[in-house]
N, C-alpha and C positions, 0 to 999 in steps of 0.2 A: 479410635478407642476400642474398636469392636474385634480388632486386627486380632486373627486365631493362627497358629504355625500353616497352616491352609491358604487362607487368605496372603499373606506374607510370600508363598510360595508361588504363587499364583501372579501375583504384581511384581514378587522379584522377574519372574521370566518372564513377564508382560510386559515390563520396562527393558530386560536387555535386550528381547526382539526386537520390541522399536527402536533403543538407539542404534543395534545394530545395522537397520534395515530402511529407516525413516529417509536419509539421506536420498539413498538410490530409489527408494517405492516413488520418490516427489519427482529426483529430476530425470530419471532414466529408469521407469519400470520394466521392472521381468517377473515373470511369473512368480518366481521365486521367494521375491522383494516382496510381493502385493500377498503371497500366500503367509507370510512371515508375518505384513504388517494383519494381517486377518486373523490371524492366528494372538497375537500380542491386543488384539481388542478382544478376541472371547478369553483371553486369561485375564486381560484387566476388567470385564464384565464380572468371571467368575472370582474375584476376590470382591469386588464391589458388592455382589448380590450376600455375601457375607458378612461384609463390615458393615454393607449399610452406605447411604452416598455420603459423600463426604463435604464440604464447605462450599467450594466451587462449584459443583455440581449444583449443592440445593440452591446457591444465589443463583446461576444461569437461568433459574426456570425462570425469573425472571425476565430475565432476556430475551427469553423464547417467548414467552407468553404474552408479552409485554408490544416487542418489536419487531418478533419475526425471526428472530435473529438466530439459525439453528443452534442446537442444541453442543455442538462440538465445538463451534466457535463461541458460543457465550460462556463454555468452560474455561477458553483458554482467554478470556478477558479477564477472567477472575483468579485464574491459577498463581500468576505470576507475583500479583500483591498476596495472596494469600501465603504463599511459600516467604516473602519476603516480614511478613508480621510473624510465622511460626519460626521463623530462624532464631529470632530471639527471647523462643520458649526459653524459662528455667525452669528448676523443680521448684521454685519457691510461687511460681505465676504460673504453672501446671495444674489444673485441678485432677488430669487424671493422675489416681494413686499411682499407677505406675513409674510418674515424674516424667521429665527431657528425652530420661532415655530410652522410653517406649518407642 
């Protein structure tokens, strides 16, 4: 909701690093790979610290707090249902003004 042309800018390239580079950083790292996927967590930090955390994130601290369970992997328990309930955002069940197509 908080999402500013900055932040958007910021997790665009934060996202294409890692799909670019996720593959090979896991199963055959190179410098290069590992310097990319580091570089795609301080953009996706630096739109974070903008928007503000987002759904997943704040349910995980649960996870964390709760069971231990780091902080990157209790996001990505939560990421997957999360993405799958907002697919079915409309402007009519959107409360931000901006509607779906924010």
């Amino acid at each position: 909701v908080a999402a500013t042309e900055e932040s958007i800018k910021f997790a665009s390239e934060a996202a294409s690093l890692a799909f670019e580079n996720l593959v090979a950083a896991t199963n055959a790292p190179t410098a290069e790979s590992r310097r990319a996927m580091c570089r795609a967590a301080h953009l996706a930090g630096k739109a974070i610290n903008i928007t503000k955390t987002t759904a997943p994130h704040a349910l995980s601290y649960a996870f964390t707090s709760l069971y231990g369970v780091p902080h990157g992997i209790a996001v990505a328990f939560t990421l997957a249902p999360m993405l799958a309930f907002n697919a079915t955002v409309t402007e009519e069940n959107c409360a931000d003004q901006r509607g779906a197509a924010a």
